[in-house]
Rosetta silent file (secondary structure, phi, psi, omega in degrees, C-alpha in Angstrom):
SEQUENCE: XXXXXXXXXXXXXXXXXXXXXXXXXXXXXXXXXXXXXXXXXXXXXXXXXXXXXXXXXXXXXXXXXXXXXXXXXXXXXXXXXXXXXXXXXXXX
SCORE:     score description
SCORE:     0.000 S_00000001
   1 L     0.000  142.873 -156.980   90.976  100.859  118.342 S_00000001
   2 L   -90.878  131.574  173.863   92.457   99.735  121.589 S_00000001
   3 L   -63.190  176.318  166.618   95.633  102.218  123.358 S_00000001
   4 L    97.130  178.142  179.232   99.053  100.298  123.901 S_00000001
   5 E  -128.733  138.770  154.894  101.549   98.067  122.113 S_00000001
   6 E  -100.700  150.391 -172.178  101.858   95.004  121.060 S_00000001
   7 L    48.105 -122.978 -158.091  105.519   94.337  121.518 S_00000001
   8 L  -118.639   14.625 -161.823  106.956   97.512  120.459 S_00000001
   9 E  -130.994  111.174 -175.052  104.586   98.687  117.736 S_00000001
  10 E   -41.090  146.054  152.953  101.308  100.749  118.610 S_00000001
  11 L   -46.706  148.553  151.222   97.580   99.222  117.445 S_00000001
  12 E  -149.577  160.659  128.837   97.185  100.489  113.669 S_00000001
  13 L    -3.366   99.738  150.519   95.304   99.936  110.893 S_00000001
  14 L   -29.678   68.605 -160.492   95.484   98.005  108.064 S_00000001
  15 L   -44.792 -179.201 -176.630   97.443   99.839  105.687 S_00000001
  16 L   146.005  144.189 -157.933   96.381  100.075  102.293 S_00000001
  17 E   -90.438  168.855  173.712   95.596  101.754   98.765 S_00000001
  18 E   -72.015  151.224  148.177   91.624  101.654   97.018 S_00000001
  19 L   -76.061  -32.915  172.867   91.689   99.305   94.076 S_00000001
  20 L   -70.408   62.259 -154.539   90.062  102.074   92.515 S_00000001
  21 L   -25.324  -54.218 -172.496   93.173  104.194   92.801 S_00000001
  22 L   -57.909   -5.793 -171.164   91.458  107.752   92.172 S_00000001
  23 L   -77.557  131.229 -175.179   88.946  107.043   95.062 S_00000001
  24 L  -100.576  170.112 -173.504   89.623  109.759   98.182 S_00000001
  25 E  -135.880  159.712  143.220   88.539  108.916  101.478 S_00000001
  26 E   -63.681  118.465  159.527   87.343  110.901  105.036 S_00000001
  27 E  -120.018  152.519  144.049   88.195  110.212  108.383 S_00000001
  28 E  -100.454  120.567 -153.969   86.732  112.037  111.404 S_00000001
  29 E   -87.149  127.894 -173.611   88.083  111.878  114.906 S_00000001
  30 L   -99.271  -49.700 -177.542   85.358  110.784  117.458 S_00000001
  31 E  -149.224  136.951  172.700   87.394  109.868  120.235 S_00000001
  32 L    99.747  169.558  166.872   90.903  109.223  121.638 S_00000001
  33 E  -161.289  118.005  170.832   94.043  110.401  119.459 S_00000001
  34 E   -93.714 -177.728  168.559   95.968  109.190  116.738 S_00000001
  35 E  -129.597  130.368  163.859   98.101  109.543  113.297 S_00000001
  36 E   -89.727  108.608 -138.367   97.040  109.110  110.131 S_00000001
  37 E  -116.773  111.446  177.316  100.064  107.509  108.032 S_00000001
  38 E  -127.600  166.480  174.976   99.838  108.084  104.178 S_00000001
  39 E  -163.536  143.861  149.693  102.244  107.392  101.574 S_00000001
  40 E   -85.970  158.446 -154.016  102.517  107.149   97.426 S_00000001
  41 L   -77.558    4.120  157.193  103.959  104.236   95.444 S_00000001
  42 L   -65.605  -28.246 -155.076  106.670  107.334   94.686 S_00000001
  43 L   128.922  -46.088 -172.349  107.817  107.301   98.094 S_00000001
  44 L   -69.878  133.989 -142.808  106.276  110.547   99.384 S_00000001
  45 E  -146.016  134.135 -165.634  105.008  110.061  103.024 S_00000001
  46 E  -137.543  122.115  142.337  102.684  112.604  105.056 S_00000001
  47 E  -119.927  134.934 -139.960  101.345  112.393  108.516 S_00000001
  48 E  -127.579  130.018 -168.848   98.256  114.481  109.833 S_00000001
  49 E   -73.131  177.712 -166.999   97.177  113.724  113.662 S_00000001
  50 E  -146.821  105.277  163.434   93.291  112.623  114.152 S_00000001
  51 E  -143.021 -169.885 -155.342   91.613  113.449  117.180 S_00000001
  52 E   -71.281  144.952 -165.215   87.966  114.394  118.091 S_00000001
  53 L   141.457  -74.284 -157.591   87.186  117.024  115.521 S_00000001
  54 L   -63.816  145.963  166.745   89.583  116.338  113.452 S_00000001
  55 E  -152.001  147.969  176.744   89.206  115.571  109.864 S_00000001
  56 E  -118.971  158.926  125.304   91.634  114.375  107.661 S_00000001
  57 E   -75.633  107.805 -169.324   91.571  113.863  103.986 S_00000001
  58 E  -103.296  131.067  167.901   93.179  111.142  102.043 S_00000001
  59 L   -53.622 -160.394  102.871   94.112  111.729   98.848 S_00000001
  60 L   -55.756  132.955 -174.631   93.778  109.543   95.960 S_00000001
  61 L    76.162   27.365  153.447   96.442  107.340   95.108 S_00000001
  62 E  -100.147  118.588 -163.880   97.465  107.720   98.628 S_00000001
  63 E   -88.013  133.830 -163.177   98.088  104.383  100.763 S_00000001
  64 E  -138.864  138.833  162.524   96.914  105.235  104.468 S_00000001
  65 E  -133.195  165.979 -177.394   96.856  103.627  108.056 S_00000001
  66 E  -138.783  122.559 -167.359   95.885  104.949  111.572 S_00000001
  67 E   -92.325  128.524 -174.370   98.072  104.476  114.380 S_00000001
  68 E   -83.225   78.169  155.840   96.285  104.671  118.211 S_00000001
  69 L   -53.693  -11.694 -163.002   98.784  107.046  120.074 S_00000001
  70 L   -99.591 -169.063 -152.920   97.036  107.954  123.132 S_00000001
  71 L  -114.483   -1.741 -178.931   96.616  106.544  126.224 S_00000001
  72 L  -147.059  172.630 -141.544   92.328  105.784  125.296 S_00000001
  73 L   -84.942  162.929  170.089   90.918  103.992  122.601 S_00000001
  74 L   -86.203  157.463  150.658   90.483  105.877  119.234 S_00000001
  75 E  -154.909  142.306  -43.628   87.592  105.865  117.393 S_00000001
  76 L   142.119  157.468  149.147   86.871  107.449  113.889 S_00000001
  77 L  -141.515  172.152 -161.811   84.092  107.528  111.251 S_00000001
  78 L  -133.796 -170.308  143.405   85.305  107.008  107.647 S_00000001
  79 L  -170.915  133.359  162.294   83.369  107.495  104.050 S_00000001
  80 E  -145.377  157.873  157.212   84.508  106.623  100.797 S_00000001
  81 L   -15.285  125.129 -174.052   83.211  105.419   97.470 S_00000001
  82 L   -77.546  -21.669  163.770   81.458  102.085   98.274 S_00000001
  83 L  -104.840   41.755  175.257   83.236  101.106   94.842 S_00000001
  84 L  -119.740   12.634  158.213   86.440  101.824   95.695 S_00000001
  85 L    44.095  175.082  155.175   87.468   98.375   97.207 S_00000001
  86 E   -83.075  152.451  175.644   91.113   97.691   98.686 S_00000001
  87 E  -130.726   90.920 -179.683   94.660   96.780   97.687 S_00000001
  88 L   -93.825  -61.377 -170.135   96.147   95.421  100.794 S_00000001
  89 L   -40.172  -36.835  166.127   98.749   93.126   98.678 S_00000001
  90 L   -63.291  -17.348 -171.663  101.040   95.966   97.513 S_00000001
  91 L   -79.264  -19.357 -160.683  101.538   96.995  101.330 S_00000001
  92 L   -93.534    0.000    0.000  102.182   93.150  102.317 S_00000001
């Protein structure tokens, strides 16, 4: 993911929850440094930084995006259930 802003807002992610609500997900930091943005349809909102190293863990039933803070690109590896598909429409 590419450093900078557009306008006034950082590169991120596409937030978003599994359709599979209970599915958790991995990220590892490869390169670069970020945030990891999570949140539950309660309200409750966590953020855990991602750089190389780093691993984060998203919970289940946690909606999550990753914001590119640094000044070089981020880059990540991910894993999750291959059946745990997306829900982009509650975040839109």
């Amino acid at each position: 993911m590419y450093p900078g802003k557009v306008g006034k807002e950082y590169f991120f992610t596409r937030g978003q929850y599994h359709a599979k609500e209970n599915a958790a997900e991995l990220y590892m930091g490869l390169t670069g440094e970020g945030i990891m943005i999570m949140q539950t349809k309660d309200g409750e909102v966590a953020h855990l930084p991602i750089r190389p190293g780093d691993v984060v863990y998203v919970p289940p039933f946690w909606a999550h995006r990753i914001v590119n803070v640094g000044k070089e690109k981020l880059s990540f590896f991910y894993a999750y259930p291959s059946d745990a598909g997306h829900d982009y429409e509650v975040i839109r």
